[in-house]
C-alpha positions in Angstrom: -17.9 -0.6 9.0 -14.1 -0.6 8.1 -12.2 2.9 8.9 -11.4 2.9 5.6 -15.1 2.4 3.9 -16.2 5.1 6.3 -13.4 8.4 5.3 -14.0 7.2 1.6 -18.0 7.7 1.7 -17.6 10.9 4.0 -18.4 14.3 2.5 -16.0 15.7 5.1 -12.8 13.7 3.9 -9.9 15.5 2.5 -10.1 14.8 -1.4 -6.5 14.2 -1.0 -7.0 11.6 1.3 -9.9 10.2 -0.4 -7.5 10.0 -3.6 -5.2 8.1 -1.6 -7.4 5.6 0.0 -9.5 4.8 -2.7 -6.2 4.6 -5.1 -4.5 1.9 -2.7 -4.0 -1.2 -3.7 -4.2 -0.3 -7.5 -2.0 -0.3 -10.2 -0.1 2.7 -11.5 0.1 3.9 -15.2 3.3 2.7 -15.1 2.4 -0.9 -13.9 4.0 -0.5 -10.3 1.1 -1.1 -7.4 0.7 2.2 -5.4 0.2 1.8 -1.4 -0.9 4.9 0.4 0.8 4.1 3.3 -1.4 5.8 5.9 -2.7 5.1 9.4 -6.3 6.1 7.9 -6.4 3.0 5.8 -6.9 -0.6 7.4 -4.4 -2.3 4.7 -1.7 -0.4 5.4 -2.2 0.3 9.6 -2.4 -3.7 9.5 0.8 -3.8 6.9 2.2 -1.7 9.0 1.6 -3.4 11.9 2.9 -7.0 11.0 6.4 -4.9 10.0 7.1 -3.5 13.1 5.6 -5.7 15.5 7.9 -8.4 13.4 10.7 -6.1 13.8 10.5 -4.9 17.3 10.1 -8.6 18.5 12.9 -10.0 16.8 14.8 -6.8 18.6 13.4 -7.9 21.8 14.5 -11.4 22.0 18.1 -10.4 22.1 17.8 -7.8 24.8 17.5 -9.5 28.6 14.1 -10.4 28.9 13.8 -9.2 33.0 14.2 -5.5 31.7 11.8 -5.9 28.6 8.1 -4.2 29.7 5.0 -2.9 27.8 4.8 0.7 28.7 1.9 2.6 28.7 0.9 6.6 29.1 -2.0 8.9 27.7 -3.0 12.2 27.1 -5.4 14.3 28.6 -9.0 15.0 27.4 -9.9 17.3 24.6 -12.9 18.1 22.7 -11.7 18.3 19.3 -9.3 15.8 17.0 -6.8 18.8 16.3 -6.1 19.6 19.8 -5.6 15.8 20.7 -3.0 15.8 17.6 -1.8 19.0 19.6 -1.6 16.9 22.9 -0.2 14.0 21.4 2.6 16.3 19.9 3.2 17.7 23.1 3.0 14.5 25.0 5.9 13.0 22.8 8.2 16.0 23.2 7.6 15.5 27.2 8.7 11.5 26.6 11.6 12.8 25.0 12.6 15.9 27.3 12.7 13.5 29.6 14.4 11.0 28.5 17.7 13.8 27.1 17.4 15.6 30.4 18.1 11.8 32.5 20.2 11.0 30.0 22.5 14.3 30.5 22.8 13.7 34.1 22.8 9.3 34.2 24.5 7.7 31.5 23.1 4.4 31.9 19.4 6.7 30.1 21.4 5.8 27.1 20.8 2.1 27.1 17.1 2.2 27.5 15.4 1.8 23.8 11.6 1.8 23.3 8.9 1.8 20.4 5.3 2.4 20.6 2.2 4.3 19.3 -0.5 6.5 20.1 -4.0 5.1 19.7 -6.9 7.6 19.5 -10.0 7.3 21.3 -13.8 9.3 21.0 -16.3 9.1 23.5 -19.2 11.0 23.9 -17.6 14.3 21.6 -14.3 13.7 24.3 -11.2 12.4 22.1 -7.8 11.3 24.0 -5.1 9.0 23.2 -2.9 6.0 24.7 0.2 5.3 24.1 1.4 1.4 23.9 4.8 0.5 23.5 7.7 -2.3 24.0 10.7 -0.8 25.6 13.6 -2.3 27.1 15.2 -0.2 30.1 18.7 -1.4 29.6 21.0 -0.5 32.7 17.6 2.0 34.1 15.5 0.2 37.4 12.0 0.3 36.9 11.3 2.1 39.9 13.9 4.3 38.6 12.3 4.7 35.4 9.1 5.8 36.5 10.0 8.2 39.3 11.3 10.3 36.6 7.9 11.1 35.4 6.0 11.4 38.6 4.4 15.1 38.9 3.9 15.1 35.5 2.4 12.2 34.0 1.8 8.5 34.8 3.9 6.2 32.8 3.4 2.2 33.9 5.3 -0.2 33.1 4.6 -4.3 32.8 7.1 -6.9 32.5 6.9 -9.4 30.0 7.6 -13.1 31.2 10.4 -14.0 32.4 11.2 -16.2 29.3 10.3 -14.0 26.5 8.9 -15.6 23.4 8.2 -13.5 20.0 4.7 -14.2 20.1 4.2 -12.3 23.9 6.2 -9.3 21.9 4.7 -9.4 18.6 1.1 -9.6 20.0 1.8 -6.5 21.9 3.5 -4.1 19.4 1.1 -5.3 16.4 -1.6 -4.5 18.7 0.2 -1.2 19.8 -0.3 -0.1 15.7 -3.1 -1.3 14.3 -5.3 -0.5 17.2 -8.4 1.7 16.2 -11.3 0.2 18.4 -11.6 3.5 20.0 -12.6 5.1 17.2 -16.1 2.6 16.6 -18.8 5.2 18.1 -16.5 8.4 16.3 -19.1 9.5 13.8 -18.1 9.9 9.9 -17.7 14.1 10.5 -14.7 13.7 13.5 -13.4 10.5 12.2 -12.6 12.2 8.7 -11.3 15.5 10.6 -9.3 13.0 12.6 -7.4 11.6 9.6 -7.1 14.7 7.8 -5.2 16.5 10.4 -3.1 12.8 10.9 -2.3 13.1 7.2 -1.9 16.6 7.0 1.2 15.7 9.9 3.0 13.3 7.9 1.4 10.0 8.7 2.5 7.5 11.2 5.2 9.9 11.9 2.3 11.8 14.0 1.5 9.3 16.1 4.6 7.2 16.8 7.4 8.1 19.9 10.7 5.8 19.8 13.8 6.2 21.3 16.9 4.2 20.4 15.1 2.6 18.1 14.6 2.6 14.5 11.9 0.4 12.0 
C-alpha cells in the first residue's frame, strides 16, 4: 500500500496532515491546483525527486567527473521516530561542524559542494536513517575527505565513472529522495508518528543536508 493511502486511513495521522494529503492534487476555490509539497506524500517525494535529481545532475556534469562520488553515512539506532528526527538533526549539524571547522583551517573545504537526503528506515520497533548524496570534493583528496570524520562517524565515498553521464547522476540523487522502502514493514501507528513529527519540522527541510549547493 502507497505511503500516502496508509497516513490518510490512519487514526493516528495529524488532521493537518491528513488535510494536506488528501487536499493534493485538487483544485482551490480560487481555481489554482494546491500541492502539499511534503515528503509524506508519494506525488510530491517523486515531484520532488525528478527536480532535484534533474538539477543536481545537470550541476554535476560541469564539475570534473574524477572528484564527483555518491556519499553515504547513517545514524545510529533508536526506538522511536522522534528521536531518529533528533539523530538526524544532530547528525546534519556534525556534517556541517565539520565541514566549517576544515574549512577554517584548509581553504581548499570551500570548493567541495554536496546534496543529499536522509532516508528513514523501521525494523523490528528499531528506526535509523541513511543518508545518500552526490557531492563533488572540489580541490579535497578523498582520503582526505574521509579522515576528517574518522572517530566519529563513517562517511564512504564512491566514485562515479570516470566519464560521467546524467543518467549515473540522476539515478542516484532521484533515488537519494524518493526512497521510502524502508519504511514497508513500519506499521500505520509509527509511520503516521513518523510524518507528523517530519511535518511538524518543516518538511524536506528536516531531512535534507547540502553544502554549497542550492535546488
Amino acid at each position: 500500500m502507497r505511503t500516502t493511502t496508509k497516513l490518510i486511513r490512519s487514526d493516528f495521522t495529524a488532521s493537518s496532515l491528513r488535510d494536506k494529503l488528501q487536499m493534493c492534487g485538487s483544485r482551490t476555490n480560487n481555481g489554482h491546483w494546491y500541492w502539499c509539497r511534503s515528503p509524506s506524500c508519494d506525488r510530491c517525494r517523486r515531484f520532488r525527486a525528478r527536480i532535484i535529481a534533474d538539477a543536481v545532475s545537470d550541476w554535476a556534469l560541469t564539475e570534473t567527473g574524477h572528484r564527483l562520488n555518491k556519499i553515504r553515512t547513517e545514524t545510529g539506532s533508536y526506538s522511536d521516530p522522534q528521536s531518529l528526527l533528533e539523530g538526524i538533526r544532530d547528525l546534519r549539524q556534525h556534517l556541517r561542524g565539520v565541514f566549517d571547522r576544515r574549512q577554517r583551517q584548509d581553504d581548499r573545504w570551500a570548493s567541495a559542494r554536496c546534496y543529499g537526503f536522509f532516508s528513514p528506515a523501521y525494523s523490528d520497533g528499531t528506526w535509523k536513517a541513511q543518508y545518500n548524496g552526490v557531492i563533488h570534493l572540489g580541490r579535497v583528496h578523498p582520503i582526505t575527505f574521509e579522515d576528517a570524520f574518522k572517530g566519529s562517524i563513517q562517511v564512504r565515498l564512491t566514485e562515479f565513472p570516470k566519464i560521467v553521464l546524467k543518467p549515473d547522476v540522476y539515478a542516484w540523487a532521484h533515488y537519494s529522495v524518493a526512497n521510502v522502502r524502508g519504511l514497508q514493514q513500519c506499521p500505520s501507528s509509527a509511520l503516521s508518528t513518523y510524518f507528523n513529527e517530519v511535518d511538524r519540522r518543516a518538511g524536506f527541510k528536516a531531512v535534507v543536508f547540502r553544502r554549497g549547493f542550492q535546488a
